[in-house]
C-alpha positions as CSV (number, residue, x, y, z in Angstrom):
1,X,16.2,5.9,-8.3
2,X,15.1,2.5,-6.9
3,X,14.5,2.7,-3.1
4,X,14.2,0.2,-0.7
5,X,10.7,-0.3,0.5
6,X,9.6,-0.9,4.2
7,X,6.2,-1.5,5.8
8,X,5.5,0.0,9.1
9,X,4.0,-2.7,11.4
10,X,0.0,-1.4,10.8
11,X,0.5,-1.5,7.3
12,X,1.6,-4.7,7.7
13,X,-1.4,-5.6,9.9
14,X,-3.3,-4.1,7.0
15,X,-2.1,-5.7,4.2
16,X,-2.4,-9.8,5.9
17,X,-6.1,-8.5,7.1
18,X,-7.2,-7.8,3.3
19,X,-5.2,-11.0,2.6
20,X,-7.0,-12.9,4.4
21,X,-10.2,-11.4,3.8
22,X,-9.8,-12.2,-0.2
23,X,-8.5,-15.8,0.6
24,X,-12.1,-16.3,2.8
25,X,-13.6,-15.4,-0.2
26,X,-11.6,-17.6,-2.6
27,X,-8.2,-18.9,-2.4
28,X,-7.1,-18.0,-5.7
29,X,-8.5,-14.3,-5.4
30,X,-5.9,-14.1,-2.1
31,X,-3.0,-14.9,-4.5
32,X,-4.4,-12.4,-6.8
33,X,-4.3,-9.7,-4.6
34,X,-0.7,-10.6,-3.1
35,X,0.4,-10.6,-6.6
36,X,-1.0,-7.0,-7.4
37,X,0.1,-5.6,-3.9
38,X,3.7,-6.8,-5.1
39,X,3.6,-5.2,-8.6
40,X,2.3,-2.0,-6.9
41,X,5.1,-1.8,-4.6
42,X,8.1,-2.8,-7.4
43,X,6.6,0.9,-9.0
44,X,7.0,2.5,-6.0
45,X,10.3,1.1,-5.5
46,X,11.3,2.2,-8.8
47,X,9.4,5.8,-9.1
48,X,7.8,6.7,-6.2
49,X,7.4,10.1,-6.8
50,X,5.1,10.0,-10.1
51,X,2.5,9.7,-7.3
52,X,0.3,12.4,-6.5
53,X,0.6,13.9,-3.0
54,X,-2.5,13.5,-1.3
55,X,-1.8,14.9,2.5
56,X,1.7,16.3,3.7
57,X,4.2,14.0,2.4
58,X,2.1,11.0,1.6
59,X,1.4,9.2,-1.7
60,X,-1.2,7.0,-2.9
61,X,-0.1,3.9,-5.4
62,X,-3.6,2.2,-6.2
63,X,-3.9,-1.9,-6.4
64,X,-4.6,-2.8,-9.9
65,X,-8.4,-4.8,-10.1
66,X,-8.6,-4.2,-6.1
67,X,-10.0,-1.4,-4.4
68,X,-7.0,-0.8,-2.5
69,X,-4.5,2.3,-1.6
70,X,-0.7,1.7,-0.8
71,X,0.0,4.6,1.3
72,X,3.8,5.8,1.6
73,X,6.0,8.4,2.5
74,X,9.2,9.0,0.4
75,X,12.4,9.4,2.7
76,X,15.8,10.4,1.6
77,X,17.0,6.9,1.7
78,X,13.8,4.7,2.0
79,X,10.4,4.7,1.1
80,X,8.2,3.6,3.9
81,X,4.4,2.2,3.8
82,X,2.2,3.5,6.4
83,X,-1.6,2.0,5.1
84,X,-2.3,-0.9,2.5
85,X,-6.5,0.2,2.6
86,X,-9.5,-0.2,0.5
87,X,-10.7,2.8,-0.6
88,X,-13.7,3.2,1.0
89,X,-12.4,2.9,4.9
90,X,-11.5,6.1,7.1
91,X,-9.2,8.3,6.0
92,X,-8.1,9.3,9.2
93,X,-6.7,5.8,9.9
94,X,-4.2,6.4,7.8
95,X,-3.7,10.0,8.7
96,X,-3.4,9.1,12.3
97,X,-0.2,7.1,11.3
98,X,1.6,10.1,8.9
């Protein structure tokens, strides 16, 4: 079952912030991070619910070599991204948005 995938505006806000944050730092490492944020969400596309619940109806897909979180909820026709967040920031910002 391959959904389509769809970023709420703050996730989106999210995801460009760590962007930029990792291109400050190098460049490359910006590309790197785009990259892995990709192949995270093609899995969720393609399985999204082989991740664990974590809090009512959201998942967590982690970022591979990033501390990172792709938070999403899994709709009958869509899956939808609600937090792209490093792992040591608030949970409740993500919470807030569920």
């Amino acid at each position: 079952m391959t959904l389509p995938v769809v970023w709420i505006p703050e996730a989106d806000a999210d995801l460009k912030e760590a962007r930029a944050w990792y291109d400050r730092i190098h460049p490359d490492l910006g590309m790197r991070f785009a990259l892995a944020v990709d192949a995270a969400i093609e899995v969720i596309a393609q399985s999204p619910l082989r991740f664990q619940v974590l809090h009512r109806d959201i998942r967590r897909a982690g970022v591979k070599r990033f501390p990172y979180g792709i938070f999403f909820k899994v709709e009958s026709h869509r899956t939808v991204v609600i937090a792209c967040m490093h792992g040591r920031r608030n949970p409740r910002r993500w919470k807030i948005r569920a």
